[in-house]
matplotlib code that plots the C-alpha trace (Angstrom):
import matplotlib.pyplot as plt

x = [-2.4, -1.6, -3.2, -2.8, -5.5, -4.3, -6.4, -9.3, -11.0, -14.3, -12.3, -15.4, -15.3, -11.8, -12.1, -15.4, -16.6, -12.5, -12.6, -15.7, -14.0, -10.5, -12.1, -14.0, -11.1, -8.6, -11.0, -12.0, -8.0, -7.7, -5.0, -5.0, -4.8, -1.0, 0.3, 1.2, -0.4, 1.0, -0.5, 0.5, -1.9, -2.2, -1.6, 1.1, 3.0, 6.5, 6.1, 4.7, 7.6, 6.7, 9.6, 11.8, 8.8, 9.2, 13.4, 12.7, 10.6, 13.1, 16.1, 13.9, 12.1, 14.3, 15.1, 12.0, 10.5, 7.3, 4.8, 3.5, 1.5, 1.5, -1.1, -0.5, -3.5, -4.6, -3.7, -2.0, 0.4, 3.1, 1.1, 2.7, 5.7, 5.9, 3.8, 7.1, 9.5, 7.6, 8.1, 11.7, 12.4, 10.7, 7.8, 3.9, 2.8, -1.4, -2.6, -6.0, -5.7, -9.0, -10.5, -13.1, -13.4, -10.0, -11.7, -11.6, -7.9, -6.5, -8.7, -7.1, -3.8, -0.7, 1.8, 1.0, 3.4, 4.1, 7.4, 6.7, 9.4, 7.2, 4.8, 2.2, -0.4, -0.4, -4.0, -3.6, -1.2, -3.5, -6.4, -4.0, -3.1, -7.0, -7.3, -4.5, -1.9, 1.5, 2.9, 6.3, 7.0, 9.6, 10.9, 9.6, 7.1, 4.3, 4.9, 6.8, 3.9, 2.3, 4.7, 6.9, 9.4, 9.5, 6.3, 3.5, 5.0, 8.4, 10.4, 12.8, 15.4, 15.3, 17.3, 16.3, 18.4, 17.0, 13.4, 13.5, 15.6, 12.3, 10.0, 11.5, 12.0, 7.9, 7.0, 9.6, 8.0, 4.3, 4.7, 6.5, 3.6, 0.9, 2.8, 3.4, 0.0, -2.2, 0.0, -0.7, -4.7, -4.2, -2.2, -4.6, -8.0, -6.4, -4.9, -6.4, -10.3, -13.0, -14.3, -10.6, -10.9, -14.3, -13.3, -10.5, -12.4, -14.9, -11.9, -10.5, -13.6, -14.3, -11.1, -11.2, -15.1, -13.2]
y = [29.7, 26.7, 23.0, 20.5, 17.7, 15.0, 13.7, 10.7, 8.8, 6.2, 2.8, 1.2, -0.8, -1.5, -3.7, -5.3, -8.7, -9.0, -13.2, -13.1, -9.5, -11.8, -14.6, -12.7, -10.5, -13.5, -15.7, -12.9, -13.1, -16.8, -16.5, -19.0, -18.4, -19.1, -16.9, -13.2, -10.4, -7.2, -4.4, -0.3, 2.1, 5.4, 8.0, 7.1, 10.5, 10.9, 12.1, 8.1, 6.7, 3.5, 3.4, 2.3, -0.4, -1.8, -2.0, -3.6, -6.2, -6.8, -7.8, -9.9, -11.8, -14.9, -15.0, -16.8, -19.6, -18.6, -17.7, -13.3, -11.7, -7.8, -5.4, -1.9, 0.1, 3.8, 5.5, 8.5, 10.2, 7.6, 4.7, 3.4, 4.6, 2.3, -1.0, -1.0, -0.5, -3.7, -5.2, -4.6, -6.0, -9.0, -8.6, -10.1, -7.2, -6.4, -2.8, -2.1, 1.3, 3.3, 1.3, 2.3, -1.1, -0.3, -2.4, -5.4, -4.7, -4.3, -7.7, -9.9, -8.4, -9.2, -6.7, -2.9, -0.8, 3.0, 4.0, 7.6, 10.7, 12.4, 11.7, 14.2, 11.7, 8.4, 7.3, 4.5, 3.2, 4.2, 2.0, -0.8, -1.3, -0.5, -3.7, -5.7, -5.7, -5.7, -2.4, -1.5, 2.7, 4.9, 7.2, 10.6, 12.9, 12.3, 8.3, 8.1, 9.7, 6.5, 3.9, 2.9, 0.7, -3.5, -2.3, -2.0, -1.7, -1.8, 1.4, 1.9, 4.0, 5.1, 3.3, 0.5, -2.4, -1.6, -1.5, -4.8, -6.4, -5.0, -6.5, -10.0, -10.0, -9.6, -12.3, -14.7, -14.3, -14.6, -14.8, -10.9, -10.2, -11.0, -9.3, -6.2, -6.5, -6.8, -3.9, -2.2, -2.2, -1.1, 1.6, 3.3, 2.6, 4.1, 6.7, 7.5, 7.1, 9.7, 9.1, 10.4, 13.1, 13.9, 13.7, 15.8, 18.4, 18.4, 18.5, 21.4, 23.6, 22.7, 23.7, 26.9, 27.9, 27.1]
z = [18.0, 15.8, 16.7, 14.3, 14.2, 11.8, 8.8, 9.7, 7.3, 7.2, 6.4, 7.0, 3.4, 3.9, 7.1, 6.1, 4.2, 3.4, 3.3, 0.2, -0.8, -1.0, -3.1, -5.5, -6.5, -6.7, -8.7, -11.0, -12.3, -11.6, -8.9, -6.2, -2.8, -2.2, -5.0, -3.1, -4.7, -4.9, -5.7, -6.5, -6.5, -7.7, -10.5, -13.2, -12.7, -12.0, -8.4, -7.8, -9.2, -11.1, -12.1, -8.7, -8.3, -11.9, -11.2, -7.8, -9.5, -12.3, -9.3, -7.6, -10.2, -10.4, -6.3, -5.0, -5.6, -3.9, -7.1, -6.7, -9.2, -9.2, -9.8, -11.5, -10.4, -11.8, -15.0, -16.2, -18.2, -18.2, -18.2, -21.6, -20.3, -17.5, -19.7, -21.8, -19.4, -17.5, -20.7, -21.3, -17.5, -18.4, -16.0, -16.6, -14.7, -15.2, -15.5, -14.1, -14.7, -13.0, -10.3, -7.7, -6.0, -4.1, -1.1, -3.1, -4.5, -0.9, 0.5, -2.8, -2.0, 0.1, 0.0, -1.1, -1.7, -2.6, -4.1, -4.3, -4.2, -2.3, -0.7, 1.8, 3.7, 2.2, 1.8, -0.3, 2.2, 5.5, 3.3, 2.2, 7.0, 7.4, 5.6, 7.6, 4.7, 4.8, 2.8, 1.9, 1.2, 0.3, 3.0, 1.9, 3.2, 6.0, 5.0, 8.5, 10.4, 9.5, 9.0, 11.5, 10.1, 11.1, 13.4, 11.2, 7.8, 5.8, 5.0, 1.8, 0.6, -2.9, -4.0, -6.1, -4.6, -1.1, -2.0, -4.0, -0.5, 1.5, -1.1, -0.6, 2.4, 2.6, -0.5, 1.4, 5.0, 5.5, 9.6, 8.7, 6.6, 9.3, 12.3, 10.1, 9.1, 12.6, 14.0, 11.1, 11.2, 15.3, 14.3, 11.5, 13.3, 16.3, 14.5, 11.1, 11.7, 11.0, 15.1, 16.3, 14.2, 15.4, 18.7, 18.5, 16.7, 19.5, 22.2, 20.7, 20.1, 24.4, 24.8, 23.1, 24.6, 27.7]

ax = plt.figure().add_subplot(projection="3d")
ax.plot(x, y, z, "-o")
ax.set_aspect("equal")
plt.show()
Protein backbone atom coordinates (compact mmCIF):
# COMPACT_ATOMS: atom_id res chain seq x y z
CA UNK A 1 0.00 0.00 0.00
CA UNK A 2 3.01 2.20 0.52
CA UNK A 3 5.34 3.39 -2.62
CA UNK A 4 7.73 5.93 -2.03
CA UNK A 5 8.67 8.20 -5.00
CA UNK A 6 11.66 10.30 -3.89
CA UNK A 7 11.71 14.19 -4.04
CA UNK A 8 12.74 15.89 -7.88
CA UNK A 9 13.51 19.31 -8.39
CA UNK A 10 14.01 21.79 -11.69
CA UNK A 11 17.95 22.46 -11.26
CA UNK A 12 17.72 24.05 -14.45
CA UNK A 13 19.50 27.48 -13.03
CA UNK A 14 21.93 25.48 -11.28
CA UNK A 15 23.59 23.75 -14.36
CA UNK A 16 23.24 26.77 -16.63
CA UNK A 17 25.60 29.88 -17.82
CA UNK A 18 28.00 28.51 -14.67
CA UNK A 19 31.52 29.92 -16.38
CA UNK A 20 29.89 33.94 -16.66
CA UNK A 21 27.71 32.82 -13.35
CA UNK A 22 31.46 31.85 -11.83
CA UNK A 23 33.03 35.23 -12.87
CA UNK A 24 30.51 37.56 -11.87
CA UNK A 25 30.19 36.21 -8.42
CA UNK A 26 33.96 36.00 -7.85
CA UNK A 27 34.66 39.49 -9.22
CA UNK A 28 31.81 41.04 -7.36
CA UNK A 29 34.07 40.03 -4.01
CA UNK A 30 37.35 40.43 -5.68
CA UNK A 31 38.50 36.81 -5.38
CA UNK A 32 40.57 35.38 -8.00
CA UNK A 33 40.09 32.33 -9.71
CA UNK A 34 42.70 30.14 -7.79
CA UNK A 35 41.51 31.06 -4.28
CA UNK A 36 38.83 27.91 -3.25
CA UNK A 37 35.64 29.18 -2.16
CA UNK A 38 33.62 27.69 0.31
CA UNK A 39 30.47 28.32 0.92
CA UNK A 40 27.53 27.14 3.81
CA UNK A 41 24.22 27.63 3.17
CA UNK A 42 21.27 27.77 5.13
CA UNK A 43 19.31 28.97 8.31
CA UNK A 44 21.60 30.03 11.35
CA UNK A 45 19.63 27.60 13.83
CA UNK A 46 21.12 25.16 15.93
CA UNK A 47 19.84 22.04 13.99
CA UNK A 48 22.55 23.49 11.01
CA UNK A 49 25.21 23.52 13.22
CA UNK A 50 27.52 26.52 12.40
CA UNK A 51 29.14 25.85 14.97
CA UNK A 52 31.20 22.33 13.91
CA UNK A 53 31.89 24.30 10.52
CA UNK A 54 33.40 27.42 12.31
CA UNK A 55 35.74 24.79 14.61
CA UNK A 56 36.66 22.88 11.54
CA UNK A 57 37.82 26.13 9.96
CA UNK A 58 39.66 27.28 13.10
CA UNK A 59 42.09 23.61 12.93
CA UNK A 60 42.63 24.04 9.55
CA UNK A 61 43.34 27.63 9.06
CA UNK A 62 47.20 27.60 9.28
CA UNK A 63 47.60 23.95 7.39
CA UNK A 64 47.50 24.97 3.73
CA UNK A 65 49.19 27.12 1.89
CA UNK A 66 46.60 27.07 -0.92
CA UNK A 67 44.53 30.70 -0.29
CA UNK A 68 40.16 29.72 0.44
CA UNK A 69 37.76 32.24 1.20
CA UNK A 70 34.46 31.07 2.95
CA UNK A 71 31.08 32.16 2.54
CA UNK A 72 28.37 32.16 5.43
CA UNK A 73 25.16 32.22 3.58
CA UNK A 74 21.38 32.79 5.27
CA UNK A 75 20.49 34.39 8.53
CA UNK A 76 18.77 33.58 11.60
CA UNK A 77 18.62 33.42 15.20
CA UNK A 78 22.25 32.87 15.91
CA UNK A 79 23.66 34.71 13.29
CA UNK A 80 25.68 37.01 15.95
CA UNK A 81 26.17 34.08 17.72
CA UNK A 82 28.20 32.43 15.17
CA UNK A 83 29.97 36.23 13.66
CA UNK A 84 31.70 36.25 17.16
CA UNK A 85 32.52 32.91 17.54
CA UNK A 86 34.22 33.34 13.83
CA UNK A 87 35.85 36.13 15.38
CA UNK A 88 37.17 34.54 18.43
CA UNK A 89 38.70 31.59 16.10
CA UNK A 90 40.40 34.12 14.13
CA UNK A 91 38.53 33.48 10.94
CA UNK A 92 37.79 36.44 7.98
CA UNK A 93 34.68 34.59 7.33
CA UNK A 94 31.80 36.92 5.15
CA UNK A 95 28.13 36.72 6.01
CA UNK A 96 25.76 37.12 3.18
CA UNK A 97 22.99 36.46 5.21
CA UNK A 98 19.49 36.16 2.72
CA UNK A 99 20.45 35.39 -0.74
CA UNK A 100 18.23 34.37 -3.57
CA UNK A 101 20.95 34.13 -6.28
CA UNK A 102 21.95 30.61 -4.79
CA UNK A 103 22.89 29.70 -8.61
CA UNK A 104 25.51 32.19 -8.67
CA UNK A 105 26.85 31.26 -4.98
CA UNK A 106 27.17 27.44 -5.99
CA UNK A 107 28.90 28.49 -9.72
CA UNK A 108 31.67 30.97 -7.67
CA UNK A 109 32.08 28.18 -5.23
CA UNK A 110 34.38 25.16 -4.73
CA UNK A 111 33.50 23.19 -1.85
CA UNK A 112 29.90 23.37 -0.20
CA UNK A 113 29.40 21.95 2.72
CA UNK A 114 26.48 21.14 5.31
CA UNK A 115 27.36 20.36 8.95
CA UNK A 116 23.91 19.81 10.09
CA UNK A 117 22.70 17.44 13.21
CA UNK A 118 20.03 16.50 11.30
CA UNK A 119 19.35 16.72 8.40
CA UNK A 120 15.88 15.25 6.20
CA UNK A 121 16.65 15.83 2.22
CA UNK A 122 19.50 18.04 1.76
CA UNK A 123 18.48 20.49 -0.98
CA UNK A 124 21.17 22.86 -0.67
CA UNK A 125 23.51 20.03 -1.03
CA UNK A 126 21.37 18.29 -4.17
CA UNK A 127 21.76 22.16 -5.76
CA UNK A 128 25.48 22.61 -4.68
CA UNK A 129 26.26 18.49 -7.08
CA UNK A 130 23.58 19.91 -9.67
CA UNK A 131 26.10 22.48 -10.17
CA UNK A 132 29.29 20.04 -10.25
CA UNK A 133 30.69 21.00 -6.81
CA UNK A 134 32.39 19.18 -4.58
CA UNK A 135 30.41 19.08 -1.04
CA UNK A 136 31.35 17.77 2.23
CA UNK A 137 28.20 16.72 4.93
CA UNK A 138 27.66 15.39 8.18
CA UNK A 139 26.33 11.90 8.37
CA UNK A 140 22.81 12.47 9.66
CA UNK A 141 19.50 12.00 8.19
CA UNK A 142 18.54 11.42 4.26
CA UNK A 143 22.21 13.12 3.62
CA UNK A 144 23.40 9.29 2.72
CA UNK A 145 20.51 8.85 0.33
CA UNK A 146 22.43 11.35 -1.58
CA UNK A 147 25.85 11.23 -0.75
CA UNK A 148 27.83 8.42 -1.25
CA UNK A 149 31.00 9.00 0.41
CA UNK A 150 34.62 9.32 -1.95
CA UNK A 151 31.94 8.79 -4.94
CA UNK A 152 30.22 11.90 -5.48
CA UNK A 153 30.80 13.75 -2.21
CA UNK A 154 32.69 13.63 1.22
CA UNK A 155 31.04 12.35 4.43
CA UNK A 156 31.89 13.52 8.21
CA UNK A 157 31.46 12.47 11.60
CA UNK A 158 30.50 14.99 14.03
CA UNK A 159 33.07 15.41 15.28
CA UNK A 160 35.03 18.48 14.66
CA UNK A 161 38.58 17.04 13.96
CA UNK A 162 37.11 14.75 11.24
CA UNK A 163 35.20 17.24 9.41
CA UNK A 164 38.05 19.82 9.24
CA UNK A 165 40.46 16.43 7.91
CA UNK A 166 37.50 16.00 5.09
CA UNK A 167 37.61 19.81 4.47
CA UNK A 168 41.38 19.69 3.72
CA UNK A 169 41.56 17.06 2.21
CA UNK A 170 39.16 18.83 -0.60
CA UNK A 171 41.01 22.56 -0.43
CA UNK A 172 44.36 20.45 -0.84
CA UNK A 173 43.23 18.26 -3.90
CA UNK A 174 41.48 19.91 -6.88
CA UNK A 175 41.79 16.38 -9.07
CA UNK A 176 39.43 15.10 -5.69
CA UNK A 177 37.35 17.97 -6.10
CA UNK A 178 36.58 17.51 -9.89
CA UNK A 179 36.08 13.61 -9.67
CA UNK A 180 33.78 14.10 -6.66
CA UNK A 181 32.28 16.78 -8.51
CA UNK A 182 31.33 15.11 -12.15
CA UNK A 183 30.04 12.03 -10.27
CA UNK A 184 28.18 14.25 -8.27
CA UNK A 185 26.14 16.15 -11.09
CA UNK A 186 25.38 12.31 -12.79
CA UNK A 187 24.15 11.28 -9.65
CA UNK A 188 21.46 14.22 -8.85
CA UNK A 189 20.28 14.78 -12.57
CA UNK A 190 19.85 11.10 -12.58
CA UNK A 191 18.37 11.00 -9.36
CA UNK A 192 16.98 14.25 -8.06
CA UNK A 193 15.28 15.88 -11.23
CA UNK A 194 11.63 16.99 -11.55
CA UNK A 195 11.45 14.57 -15.16
CA UNK A 196 12.20 11.37 -12.80
CA UNK A 197 9.86 12.36 -10.59
CA UNK A 198 7.35 12.96 -13.33
CA UNK A 199 7.97 9.84 -14.69
CA UNK A 200 7.69 7.89 -11.78
CA UNK A 201 4.52 9.53 -10.87
CA UNK A 202 3.18 8.58 -14.24
CA UNK A 203 4.56 4.85 -13.78
CA UNK A 204 2.82 4.44 -10.65
CA UNK A 205 -0.65 5.89 -11.54
CA UNK A 206 -0.32 3.10 -14.94
CA UNK A 207 0.49 0.75 -12.51
CA UNK A 208 -2.32 1.27 -10.23
CA UNK A 209 -5.14 1.80 -13.35
CA UNK A 210 -3.52 -1.45 -14.28
Amino acid sequence: KIHVIPLGFDLTKFQIDQTAKRKSFRESYSISDDTVVISITGRLAPVKNHSLFIEALSIIKDKTDIPFVVFVVGDGELMEQTQQLSKEKGLSIIFTSWRKDIDYINAGSDIVALSSINEGTPVSIIEAMAAEKAVLCTNVGGVADVVKHQQNGLISSLDPQDFADQLLRLINDSSLRNSLSQHAAQHVSQQFSYHRLVNDMEKLYNQLLS
